[in-house]
C-alpha positions as CSV (number, residue, x, y, z in Angstrom):
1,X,75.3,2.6,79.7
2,X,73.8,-0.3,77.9
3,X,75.5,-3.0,80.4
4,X,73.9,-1.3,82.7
5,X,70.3,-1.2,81.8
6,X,70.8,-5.0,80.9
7,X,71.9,-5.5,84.5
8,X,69.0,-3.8,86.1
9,X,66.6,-4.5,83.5
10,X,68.4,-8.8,84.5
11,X,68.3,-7.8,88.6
12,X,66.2,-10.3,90.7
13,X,64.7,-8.9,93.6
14,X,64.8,-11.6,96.6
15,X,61.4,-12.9,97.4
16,X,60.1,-12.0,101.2
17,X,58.8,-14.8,102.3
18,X,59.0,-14.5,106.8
19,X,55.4,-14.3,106.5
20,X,54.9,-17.9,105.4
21,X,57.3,-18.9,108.4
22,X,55.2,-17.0,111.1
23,X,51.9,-18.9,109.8
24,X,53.7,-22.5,109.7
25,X,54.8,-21.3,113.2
26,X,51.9,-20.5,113.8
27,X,50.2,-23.7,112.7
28,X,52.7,-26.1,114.6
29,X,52.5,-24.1,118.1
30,X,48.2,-24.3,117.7
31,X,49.1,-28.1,117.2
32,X,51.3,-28.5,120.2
33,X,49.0,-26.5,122.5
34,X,45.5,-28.8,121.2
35,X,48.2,-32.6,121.8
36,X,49.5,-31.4,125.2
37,X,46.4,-29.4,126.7
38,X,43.2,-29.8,124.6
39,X,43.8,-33.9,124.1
40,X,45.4,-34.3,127.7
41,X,49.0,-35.3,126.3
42,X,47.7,-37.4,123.5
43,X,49.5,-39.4,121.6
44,X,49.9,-38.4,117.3
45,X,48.5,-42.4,117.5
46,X,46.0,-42.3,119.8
47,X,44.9,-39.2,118.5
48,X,44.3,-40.4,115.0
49,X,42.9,-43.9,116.1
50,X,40.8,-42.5,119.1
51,X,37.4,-43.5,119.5
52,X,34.4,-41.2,119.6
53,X,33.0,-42.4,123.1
54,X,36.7,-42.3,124.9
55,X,37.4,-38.6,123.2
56,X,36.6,-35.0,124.7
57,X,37.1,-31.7,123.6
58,X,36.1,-32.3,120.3
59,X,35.1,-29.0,119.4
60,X,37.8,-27.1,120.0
61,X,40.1,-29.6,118.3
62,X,38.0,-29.4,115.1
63,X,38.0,-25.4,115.3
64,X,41.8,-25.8,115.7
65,X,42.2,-28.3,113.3
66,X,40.5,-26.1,110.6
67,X,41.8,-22.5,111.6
68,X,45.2,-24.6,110.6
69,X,43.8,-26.2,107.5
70,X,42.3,-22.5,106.5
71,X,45.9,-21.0,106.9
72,X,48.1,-23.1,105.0
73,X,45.6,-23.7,102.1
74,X,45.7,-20.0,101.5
75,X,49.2,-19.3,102.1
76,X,49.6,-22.1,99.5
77,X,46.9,-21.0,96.9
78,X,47.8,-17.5,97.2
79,X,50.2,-17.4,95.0
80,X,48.0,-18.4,92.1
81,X,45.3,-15.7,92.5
82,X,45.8,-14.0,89.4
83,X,43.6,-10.4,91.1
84,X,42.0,-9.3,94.1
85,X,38.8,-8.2,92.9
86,X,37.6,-4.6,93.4
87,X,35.1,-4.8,95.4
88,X,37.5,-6.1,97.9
89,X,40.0,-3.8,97.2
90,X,37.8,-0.7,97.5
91,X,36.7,-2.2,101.3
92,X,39.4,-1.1,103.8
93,X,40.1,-0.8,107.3
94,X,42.1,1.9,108.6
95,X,43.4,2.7,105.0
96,X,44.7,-1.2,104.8
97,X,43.6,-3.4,102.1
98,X,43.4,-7.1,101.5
99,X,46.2,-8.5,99.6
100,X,46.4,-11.8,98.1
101,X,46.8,-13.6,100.5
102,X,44.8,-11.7,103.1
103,X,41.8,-12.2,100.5
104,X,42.3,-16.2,99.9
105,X,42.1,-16.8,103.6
106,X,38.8,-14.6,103.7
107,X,37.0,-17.0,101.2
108,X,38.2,-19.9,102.6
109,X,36.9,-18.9,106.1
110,X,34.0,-18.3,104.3
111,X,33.8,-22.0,102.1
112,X,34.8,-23.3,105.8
113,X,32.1,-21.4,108.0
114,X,29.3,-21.7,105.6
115,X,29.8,-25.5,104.8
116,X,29.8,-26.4,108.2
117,X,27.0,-24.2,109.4
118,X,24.7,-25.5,106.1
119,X,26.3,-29.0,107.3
120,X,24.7,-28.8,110.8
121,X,20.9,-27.3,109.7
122,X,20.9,-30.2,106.8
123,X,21.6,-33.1,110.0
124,X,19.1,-31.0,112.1
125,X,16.6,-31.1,109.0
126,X,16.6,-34.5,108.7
127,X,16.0,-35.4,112.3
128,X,19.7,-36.6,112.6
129,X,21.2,-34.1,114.7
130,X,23.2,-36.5,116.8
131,X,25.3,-37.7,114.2
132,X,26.9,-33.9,113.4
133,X,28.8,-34.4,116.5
134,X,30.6,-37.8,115.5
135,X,30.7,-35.9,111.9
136,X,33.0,-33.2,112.9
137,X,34.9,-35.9,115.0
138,X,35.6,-37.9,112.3
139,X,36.6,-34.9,109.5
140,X,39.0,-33.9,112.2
141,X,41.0,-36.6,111.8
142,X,41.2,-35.8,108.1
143,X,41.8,-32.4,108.0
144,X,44.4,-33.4,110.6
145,X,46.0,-35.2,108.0
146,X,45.7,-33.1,105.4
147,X,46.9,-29.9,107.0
148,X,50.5,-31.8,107.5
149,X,50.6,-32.5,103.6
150,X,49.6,-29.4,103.3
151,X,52.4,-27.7,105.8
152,X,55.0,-29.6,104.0
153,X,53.4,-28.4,100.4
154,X,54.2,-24.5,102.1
155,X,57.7,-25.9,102.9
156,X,58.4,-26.8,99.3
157,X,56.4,-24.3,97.4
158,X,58.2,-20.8,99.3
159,X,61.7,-22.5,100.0
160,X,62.8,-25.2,97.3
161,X,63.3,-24.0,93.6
162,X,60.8,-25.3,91.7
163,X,58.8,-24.4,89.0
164,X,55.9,-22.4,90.2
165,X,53.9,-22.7,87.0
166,X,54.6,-26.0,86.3
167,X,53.8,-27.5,90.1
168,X,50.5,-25.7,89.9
169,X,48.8,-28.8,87.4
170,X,49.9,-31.1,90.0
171,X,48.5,-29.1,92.9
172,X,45.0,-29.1,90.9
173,X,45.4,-32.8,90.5
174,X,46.5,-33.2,94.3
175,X,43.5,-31.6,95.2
176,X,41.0,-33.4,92.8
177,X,42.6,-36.3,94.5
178,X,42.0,-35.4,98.2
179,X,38.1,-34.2,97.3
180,X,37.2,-37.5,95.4
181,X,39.6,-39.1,98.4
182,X,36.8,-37.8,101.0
183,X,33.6,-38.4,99.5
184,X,34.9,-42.4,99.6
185,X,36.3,-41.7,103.5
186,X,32.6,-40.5,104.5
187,X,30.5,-42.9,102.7
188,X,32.6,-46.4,104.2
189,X,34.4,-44.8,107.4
190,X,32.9,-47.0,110.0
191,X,31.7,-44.4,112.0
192,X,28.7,-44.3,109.5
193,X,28.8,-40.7,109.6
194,X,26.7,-39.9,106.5
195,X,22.5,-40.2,106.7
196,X,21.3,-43.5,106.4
197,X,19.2,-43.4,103.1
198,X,21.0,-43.4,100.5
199,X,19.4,-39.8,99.0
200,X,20.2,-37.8,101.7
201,X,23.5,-38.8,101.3
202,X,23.1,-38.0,97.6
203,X,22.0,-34.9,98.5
204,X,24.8,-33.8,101.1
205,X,27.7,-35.1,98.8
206,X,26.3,-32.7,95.8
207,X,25.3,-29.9,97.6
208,X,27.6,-29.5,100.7
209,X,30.8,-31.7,99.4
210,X,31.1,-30.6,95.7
211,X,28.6,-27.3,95.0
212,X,30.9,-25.6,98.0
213,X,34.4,-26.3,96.3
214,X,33.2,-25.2,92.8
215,X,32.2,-21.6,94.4
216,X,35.3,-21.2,96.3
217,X,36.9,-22.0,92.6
218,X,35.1,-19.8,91.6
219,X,35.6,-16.8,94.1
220,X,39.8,-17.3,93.8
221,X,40.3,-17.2,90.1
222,X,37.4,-15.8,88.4
């Protein structure tokens, strides 16, 4: 009898994880559809190295480009939200509720949405509304980027055995990394994509680069 508590008390109950291949899926079928129909049968090369005056469609490859950056960043952080809080758990449609995951990618979408619509009224505001367009051209490219790394971060994290706790330090410095990484690709990418005096650009790195990643901190694991 006591054999056999130890051996269910010692059972491991396979993790379920088809959901993060249906994103990743997903993710790479978005990609193939915004290369072959969005950016005419582009190249990965002459995507990456295209100039703002010979590209089109910009838009929708930068809503694309994000949906898939929103996606895997919350498939990947979800596992390290240590609560869904209340307040989201008592808000349900049709008797569902938000689980962790489902929650992540809602503040995300949220950091996303509300950085870039505080990004275009600050260019409006300061009379530099024409460079927003060759903005968002320009983070494309990096998000691009990033939402490979971070497709191949899914990969590992939900289907190589590693440990979970451990890996998570090295996320946080992965992350520190890409957001210190960024503020240097704005400021000297030679599309001059940030205002020209040097306050505004102050101003946009603190408030819409760094104040907007310390409340999505704060929304996931506080």
């Amino acid at each position: 009898m006591l054999l056999s508590q130890n051996y269910i008390n010692h059972v491991r109950i396979p993790e379920n994880n088809d959901w993060v291949i249906f994103i990743l899926i997903g993710c790479i079928f978005l990609y193939v559809f915004m290369m072959n129909i969005i950016e005419r049968d582009a190249s990965l090369k002459d995507f990456l190295l295209q100039k703002y005056f010979d590209a089109s469609n910009n838009l929708p490859s930068w809503i694309i480009t994000s949906c898939v950056t929103a996606l895997t960043l919350s498939a990947l952080l979800s596992q390290y939200i240590p609560i869904v809080p209340k307040y989201i758990n008592d808000m349900q449609l049709f008797g569902y509720q938000l689980n962790k995951f489902g929650y992540t990618l809602l503040a995300v979408i949220f950091f996303y949405t509300s950085k870039s619509a505080l990004g275009f009224l600050f260019y409006q505001s300061i009379g530099d509304g024409k460079k927003w367009t060759i903005f968002y051209f320009t983070s494309t490219k990096f998000y691009f980027i990033l939402s490979f790394l971070l497709i191949i971060l899914c990969i590992t994290h939900y289907y190589f055995p590693i440990d979970r706790n451990k890996i998570f330090l090295y996320y946080f410095y992965f992350f520190a990394f890409v957001a210190v990484f960024k503020i240097f690709f704005y400021l000297f990418h030679k599309n001059n994509i940030l205002p020209e005096k040097w306050y505004y650009k102050f101003l946009y790195i603190c408030t819409l680069q760094i104040a907007p990643l310390l409340l999505l901190w704060k929304l996931l694991f506080f």
